[in-house]
Each structure stands twice: as structure tokens, then as C-alpha cells.
C-alpha positions as CSV (number, residue, x, y, z in Angstrom):
1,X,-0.9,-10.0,-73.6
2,X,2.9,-9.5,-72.4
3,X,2.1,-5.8,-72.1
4,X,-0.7,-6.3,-69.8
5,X,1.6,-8.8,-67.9
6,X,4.4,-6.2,-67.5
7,X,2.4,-3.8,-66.5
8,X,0.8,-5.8,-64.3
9,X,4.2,-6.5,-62.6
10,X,5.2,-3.0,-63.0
11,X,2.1,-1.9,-60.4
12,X,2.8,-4.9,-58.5
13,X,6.3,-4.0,-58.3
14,X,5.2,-0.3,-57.4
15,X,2.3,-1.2,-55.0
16,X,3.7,-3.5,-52.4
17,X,7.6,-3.4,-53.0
18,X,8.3,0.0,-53.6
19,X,10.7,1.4,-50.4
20,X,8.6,3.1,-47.9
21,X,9.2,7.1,-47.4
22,X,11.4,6.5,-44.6
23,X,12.2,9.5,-42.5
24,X,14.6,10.0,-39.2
25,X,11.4,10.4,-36.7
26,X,10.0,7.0,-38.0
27,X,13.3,5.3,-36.3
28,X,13.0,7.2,-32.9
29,X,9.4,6.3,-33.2
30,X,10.2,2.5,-34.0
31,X,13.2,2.4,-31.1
32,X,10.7,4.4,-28.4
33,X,8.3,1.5,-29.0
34,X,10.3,-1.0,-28.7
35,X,12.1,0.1,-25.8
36,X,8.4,0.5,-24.0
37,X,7.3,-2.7,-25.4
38,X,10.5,-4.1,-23.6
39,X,10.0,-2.6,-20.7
40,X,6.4,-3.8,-20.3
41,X,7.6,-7.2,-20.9
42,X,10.0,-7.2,-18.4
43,X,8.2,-5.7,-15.9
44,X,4.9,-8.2,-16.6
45,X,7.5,-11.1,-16.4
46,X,8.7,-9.9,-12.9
47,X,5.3,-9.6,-11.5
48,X,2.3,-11.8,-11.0
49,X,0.5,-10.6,-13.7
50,X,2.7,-13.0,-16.1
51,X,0.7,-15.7,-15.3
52,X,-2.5,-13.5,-15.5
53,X,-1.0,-12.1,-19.2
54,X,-0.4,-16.0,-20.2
55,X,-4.2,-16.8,-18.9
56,X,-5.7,-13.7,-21.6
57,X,-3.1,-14.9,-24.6
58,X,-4.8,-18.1,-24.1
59,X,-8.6,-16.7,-24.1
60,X,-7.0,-14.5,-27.5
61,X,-5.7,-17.7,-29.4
62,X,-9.1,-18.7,-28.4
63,X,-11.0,-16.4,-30.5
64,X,-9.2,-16.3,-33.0
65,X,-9.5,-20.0,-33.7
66,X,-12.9,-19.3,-33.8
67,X,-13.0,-16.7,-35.7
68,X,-10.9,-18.8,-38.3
69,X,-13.8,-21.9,-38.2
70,X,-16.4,-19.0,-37.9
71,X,-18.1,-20.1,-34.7
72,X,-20.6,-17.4,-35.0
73,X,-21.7,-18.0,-31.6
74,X,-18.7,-17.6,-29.4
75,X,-17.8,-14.5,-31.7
76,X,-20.9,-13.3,-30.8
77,X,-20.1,-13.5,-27.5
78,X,-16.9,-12.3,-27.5
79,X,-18.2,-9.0,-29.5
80,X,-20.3,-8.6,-26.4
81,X,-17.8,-9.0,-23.7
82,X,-15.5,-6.6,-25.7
83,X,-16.8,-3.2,-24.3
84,X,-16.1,-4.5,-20.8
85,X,-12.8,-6.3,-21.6
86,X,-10.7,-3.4,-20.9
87,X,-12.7,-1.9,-17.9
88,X,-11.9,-5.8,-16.2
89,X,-7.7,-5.6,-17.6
90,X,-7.9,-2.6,-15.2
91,X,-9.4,-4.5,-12.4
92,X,-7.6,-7.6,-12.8
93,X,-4.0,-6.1,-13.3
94,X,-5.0,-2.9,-10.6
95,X,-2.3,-4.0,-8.2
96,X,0.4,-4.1,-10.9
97,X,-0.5,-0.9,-12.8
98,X,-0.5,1.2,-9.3
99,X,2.9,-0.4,-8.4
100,X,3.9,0.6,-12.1
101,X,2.8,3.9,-11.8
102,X,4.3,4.5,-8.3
103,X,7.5,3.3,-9.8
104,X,7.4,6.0,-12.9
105,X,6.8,8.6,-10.4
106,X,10.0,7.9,-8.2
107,X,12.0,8.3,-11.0
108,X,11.2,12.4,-11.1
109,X,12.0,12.9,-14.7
110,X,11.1,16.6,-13.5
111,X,12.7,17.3,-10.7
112,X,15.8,19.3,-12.6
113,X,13.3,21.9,-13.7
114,X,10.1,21.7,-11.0
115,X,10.8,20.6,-7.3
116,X,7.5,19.9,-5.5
117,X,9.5,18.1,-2.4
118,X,9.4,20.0,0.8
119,X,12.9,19.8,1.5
120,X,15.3,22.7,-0.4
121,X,18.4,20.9,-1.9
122,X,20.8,20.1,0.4
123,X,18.8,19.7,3.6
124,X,19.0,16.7,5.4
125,X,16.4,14.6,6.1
126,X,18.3,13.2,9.2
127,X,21.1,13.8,11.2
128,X,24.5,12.6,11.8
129,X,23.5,11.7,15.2
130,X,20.6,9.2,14.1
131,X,22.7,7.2,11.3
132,X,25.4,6.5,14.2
133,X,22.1,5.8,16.4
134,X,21.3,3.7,13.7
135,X,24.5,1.9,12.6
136,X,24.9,1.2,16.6
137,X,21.4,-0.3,17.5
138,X,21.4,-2.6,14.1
139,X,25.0,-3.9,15.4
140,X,24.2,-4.3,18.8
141,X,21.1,-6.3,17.8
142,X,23.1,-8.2,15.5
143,X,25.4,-9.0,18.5
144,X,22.9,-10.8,20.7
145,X,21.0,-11.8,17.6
146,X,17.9,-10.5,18.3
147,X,15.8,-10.2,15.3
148,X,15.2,-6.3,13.6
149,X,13.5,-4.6,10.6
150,X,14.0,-1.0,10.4
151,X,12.1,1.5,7.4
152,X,14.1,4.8,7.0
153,X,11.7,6.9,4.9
154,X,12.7,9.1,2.3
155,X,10.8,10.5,-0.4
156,X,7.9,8.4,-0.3
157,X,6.2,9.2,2.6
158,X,4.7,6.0,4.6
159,X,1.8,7.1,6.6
160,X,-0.5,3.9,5.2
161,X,2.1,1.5,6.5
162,X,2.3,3.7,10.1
163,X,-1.3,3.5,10.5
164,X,-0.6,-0.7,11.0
165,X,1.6,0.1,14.0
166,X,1.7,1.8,17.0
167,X,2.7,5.4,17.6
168,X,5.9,6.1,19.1
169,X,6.7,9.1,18.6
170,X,10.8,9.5,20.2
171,X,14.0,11.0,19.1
172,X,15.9,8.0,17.2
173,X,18.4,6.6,19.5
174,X,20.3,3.3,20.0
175,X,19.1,2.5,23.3
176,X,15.2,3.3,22.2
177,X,15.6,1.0,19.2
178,X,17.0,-1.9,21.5
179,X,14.1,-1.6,23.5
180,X,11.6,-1.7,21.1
181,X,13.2,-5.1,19.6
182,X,13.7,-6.8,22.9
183,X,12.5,-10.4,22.7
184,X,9.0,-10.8,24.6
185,X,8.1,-7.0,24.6
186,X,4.9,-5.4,22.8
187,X,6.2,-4.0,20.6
188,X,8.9,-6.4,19.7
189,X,7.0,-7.5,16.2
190,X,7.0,-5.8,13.2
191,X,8.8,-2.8,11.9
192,X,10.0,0.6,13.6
193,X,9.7,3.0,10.5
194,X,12.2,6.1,11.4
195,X,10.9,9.8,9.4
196,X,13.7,12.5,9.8
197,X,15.2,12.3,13.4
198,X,12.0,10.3,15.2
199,X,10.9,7.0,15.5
200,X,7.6,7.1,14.3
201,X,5.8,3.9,14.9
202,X,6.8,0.2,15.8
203,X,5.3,-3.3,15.1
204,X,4.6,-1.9,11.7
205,X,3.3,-4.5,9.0
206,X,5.2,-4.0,5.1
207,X,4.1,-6.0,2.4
208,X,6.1,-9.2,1.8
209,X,7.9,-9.3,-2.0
210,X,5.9,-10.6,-4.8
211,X,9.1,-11.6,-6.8
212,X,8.7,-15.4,-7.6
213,X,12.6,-15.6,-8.3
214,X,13.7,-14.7,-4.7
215,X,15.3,-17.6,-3.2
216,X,13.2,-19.7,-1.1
217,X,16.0,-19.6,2.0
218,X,15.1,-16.1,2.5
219,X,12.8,-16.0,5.7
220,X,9.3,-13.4,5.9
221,X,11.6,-11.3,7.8
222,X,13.8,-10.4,4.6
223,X,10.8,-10.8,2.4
224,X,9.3,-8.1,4.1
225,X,12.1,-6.1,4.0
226,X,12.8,-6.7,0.3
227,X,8.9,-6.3,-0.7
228,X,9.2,-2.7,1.3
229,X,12.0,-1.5,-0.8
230,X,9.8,-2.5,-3.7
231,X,6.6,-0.1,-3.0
232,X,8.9,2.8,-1.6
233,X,12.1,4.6,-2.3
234,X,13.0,4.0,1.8
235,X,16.0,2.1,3.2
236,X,14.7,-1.0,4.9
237,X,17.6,-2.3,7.5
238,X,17.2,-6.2,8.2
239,X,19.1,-7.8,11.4
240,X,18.5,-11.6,11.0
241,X,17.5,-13.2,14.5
242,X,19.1,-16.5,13.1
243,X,22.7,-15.7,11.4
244,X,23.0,-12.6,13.2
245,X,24.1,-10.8,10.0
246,X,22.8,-7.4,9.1
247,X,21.4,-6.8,5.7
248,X,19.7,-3.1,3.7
249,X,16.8,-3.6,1.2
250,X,16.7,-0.9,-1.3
251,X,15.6,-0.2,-4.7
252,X,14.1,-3.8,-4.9
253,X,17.7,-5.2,-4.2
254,X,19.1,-7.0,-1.0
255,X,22.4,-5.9,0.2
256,X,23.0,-9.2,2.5
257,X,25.7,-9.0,5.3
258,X,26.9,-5.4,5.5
259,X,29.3,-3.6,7.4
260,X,28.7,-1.2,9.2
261,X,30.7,1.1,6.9
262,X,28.5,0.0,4.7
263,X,25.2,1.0,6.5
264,X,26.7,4.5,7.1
265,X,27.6,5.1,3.6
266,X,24.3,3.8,2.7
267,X,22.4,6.3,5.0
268,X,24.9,9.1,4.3
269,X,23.6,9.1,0.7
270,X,20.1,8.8,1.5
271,X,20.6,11.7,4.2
272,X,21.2,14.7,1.9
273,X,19.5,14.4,-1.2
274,X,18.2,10.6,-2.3
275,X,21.0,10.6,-4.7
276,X,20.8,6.7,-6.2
277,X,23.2,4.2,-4.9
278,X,25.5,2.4,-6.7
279,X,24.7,-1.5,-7.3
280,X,27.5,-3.5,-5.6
281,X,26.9,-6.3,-7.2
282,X,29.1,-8.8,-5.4
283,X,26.6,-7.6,-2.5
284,X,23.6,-7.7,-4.1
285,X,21.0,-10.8,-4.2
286,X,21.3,-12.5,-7.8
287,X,18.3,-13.5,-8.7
288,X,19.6,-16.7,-10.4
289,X,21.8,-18.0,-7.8
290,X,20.3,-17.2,-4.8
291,X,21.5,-14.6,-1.6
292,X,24.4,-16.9,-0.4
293,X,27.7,-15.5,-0.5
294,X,31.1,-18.0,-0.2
295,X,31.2,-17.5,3.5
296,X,27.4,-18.6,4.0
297,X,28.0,-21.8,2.4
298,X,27.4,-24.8,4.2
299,X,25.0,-22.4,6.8
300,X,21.8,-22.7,5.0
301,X,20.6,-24.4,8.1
302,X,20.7,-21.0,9.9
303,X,19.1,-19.6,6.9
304,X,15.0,-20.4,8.5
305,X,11.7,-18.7,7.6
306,X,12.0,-16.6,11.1
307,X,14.2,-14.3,9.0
């Protein structure tokens, strides 16, 4: 009887506690997961599909409390709505996949070994001319606070987004760009998105930021601005009609009240080659404590939902 028990242990012991063969590929597989598993996460919880994702770990705990009580009927059911279950993730979280997707192919994990860009490396994708055209008409706007919102395109070309305006078709210049903002004109409203050296199309309409943490002082104005930078790699530049302040969305961040120093530099490393800019973070929004800096406190009231 004590031999049967040992040996019983021994196979146990053998069974379920022996060490695993554990090899150097099973950790980079383990910290690969984990680090997409993060990422997912993090991009779910940024998005509107958190509250969706919340919704179906509901309908999951669900079915699996019924499957615990055996309630053969709503198993039934749910082995029938299976089959479809992941066609409908698709359509339910489309929006969020395609934004995903757009931003896995900005990040050209390629682009050192296959270039399919038009432009050869080191051609500009404006001039010197139009970023001082550029710096000038945001300033002088700022000056007599008239409201602005201004897409520099890089990479991603926006020809959905210029389809919403109307063609203009000029050579980028500070007096044109005045114009085109001037209160009570046509084409006042909306954006002027600028491709190369021309000023493609005004009253453009950009897709306002989905973000639920931006603060709720920022105006449609910035939103749109901010939610731009979000679907595209382009420089959005933001002239507030209220504060008079100038401010660049990029890269999902908003750079609030810039120089004009800071706009050239800004366009100066967009102009040759893209090459990602470095986060400021003293300039950035922070997500947590909202887009005022210590010389905007105590003008929140200028701070309306016109901007």
C-alpha cells in the first residue's frame, strides 16, 4: 500500500510539477505577446471601442454562467450566434481596426530597405518660401484674432478630406491664406489643406478627436485639429479666434501656444524627410491635467467651443 502511494506521488510529482523544457525562443515568444497584448489594451482604452470591449466581456461572463448552471437553451443559442460572432467584431469595431491599421502603416517598419514614396530622400516636399508664407499668415491671423486651421500634408495623402472643400488650387502665400480666413467670406469655414507648394482646397471638413480624455475647454476648432493629426501623419496649424494663440496638432499631440520659431522648426522637419519630432513635453497637451499652461490660468473664459 505505501508503494502504490509513492509511486502514486512519484507520477504526480512527474506529471504536473516537473519544470517545463524551457527554451530562449519561449521568452521572446512570452515578452512579444505581452507587449501586443499591451498594446491592444492601450490602444482599446484610448478609443471608443472600450466601452464596446466592456459591453462583449459582459455578454462572455454571460455564457459562461450559463454554461456553469447548464442553461442548455441560451448555450444553444450562443453555439449558433458563434459562426457570425467574429464577422459582427469586424463590423462593430471597423472604425477602430482601419484607424489601427492606418497607424501600423505610418510607422514604415520598411522603409530602410524598400521605399515606395515618390519623393527620393532628401527632396522637399515644400519650400523655404511657403513655411515663411506659412509662419507669417498663422501670425498675422493670430494678430487680429481671426480664427484658422491649416493641414500641411505629408506622407499621407488627403484627397478624401479635399473632396469636402472647395478647390483652390494657388501657390501658398501669406496674403492668399489671409484671404481665405477673412471673417464673412466663402470660404472662411473650414480648413485650407496645403500639398507641396499649393493651397489645395479651403473650407475643408477633418474629423473631430475621438479621445474621451481631451479637456472639455478645448473648442471644435482644436478638436478638429487634434482628431486630424490622429488619422494622418500631416501638420495641422490651429490659430484660435478667441485667445489669439497659435497652436500645431501632430502625431495625436497638441502643441498649444507656439512661437513662431517653433512653427518653422516644426515645418523645417517635416519639409525634408518626415523625420519624427521630438515631444516637448512642457508644450504638449497632458491628458490628465488638461491644455492650460501657467500663463493661461485664470483665462479659461477665453478658452469657448468656437475654438
Amino acid at each position: 500500500m505505501l508503494e502504490q502511494i509513492i509511486s502514486y506521488v512519484k507520477n504526480f510529482i512527474s506529471t504536473y510539477l516537473a519544470a517545463p523544457d524551457f527554451r530562449a525562443t519561449d521568452l521572446i515568444e512570452i515578452l512579444i505577446i505581452a507587449f501586443l497584448v499591451y498594446e491592444l489594451m492601450i490602444w482599446i482604452r484610448n478609443t471608443k471601442a472600450w466601452m464596446l470591449f466592456k459591453g462583449l466581456a459582459v455578454v462572455l461572463i454571460f455564457f459562461i454562467v450559463a454554461s456553469i448552471f447548464d442553461m442548455t437553451t441560451i448555450l444553444w443559442i450562443a453555439r449558433q450566434t458563434l459562426s457570425v460572432a467574429v464577422l459582427a467584431c469586424i463590423i462593430i469595431f471597423q472604425p477602430e481596426l482601419r484607424h489601427a491599421l492606418e497607424q501600423l502603416g505610418r510607422r514604415n517598419f520598411l522603409s530602410g530597405l524598400i521605399s515606395i514614396d515618390s519623393r527620393k530622400n532628401g527632396d522637399e516636399r515644400f519650400s523655404m518660401k511657403t513655411i515663411d508664407e506659412l509662419v507669417e499668415a498663422s501670425f498675422e491671423l493670430a494678430k487680429t484674432r481671426t480664427g484658422a486651421l491649416i493641414v500641411v500634408e505629408d506622407k499621407t495623402v488627403l484627397t478624401e478630406y479635399e473632396q469636402t472643400g472647395i478647390p483652390v488650387d494657388g501657390i501658398v502665400t501669406s496674403q492668399l491664406l489671409i484671404n481665405i480666413f477673412e471673417h464673412n467670406t466663402p470660404l472662411h469655414d473650414g480648413a485650407v489643406i496645403v500639398r507641396g507648394d499649393r493651397a489645395v482646397a479651403a473650407t475643408c471638413y477633418l474629423p473631430l478627436s475621438s479621445n474621451q480624455e481631451i479637456s472639455k475647454s478645448l473648442g471644435t476648432r482644436h478638436r478638429a485639429g487634434l482628431g486630424m493629426s490622429e488619422e494622418s501623419d500631416a501638420l495641422i496649424i490651429i490659430v484660435s479666434e478667441e485667445t489669439g494663440m497659435v497652436s500645431l496638432a501632430y502625431e495625436s499631440r497638441l502643441y498649444h501656444n507656439v512661437t513662431g520659431d517653433k512653427v518653422r522648426d516644426m515645418l523645417k522637419k517635416l519639409q525634408v524627410d518626415g523625420t519624427e519630432l521630438k515631444k516637448d513635453k512642457k508644450s504638449t497637451i497632458s491628458q490628465k491635467k488638461g491644455w492650460k499652461t501657467k500663463k493661461q490660468k485664470g483665462r479659461g473664459k477665453d478658452a469657448t467651443k468656437a475654438d
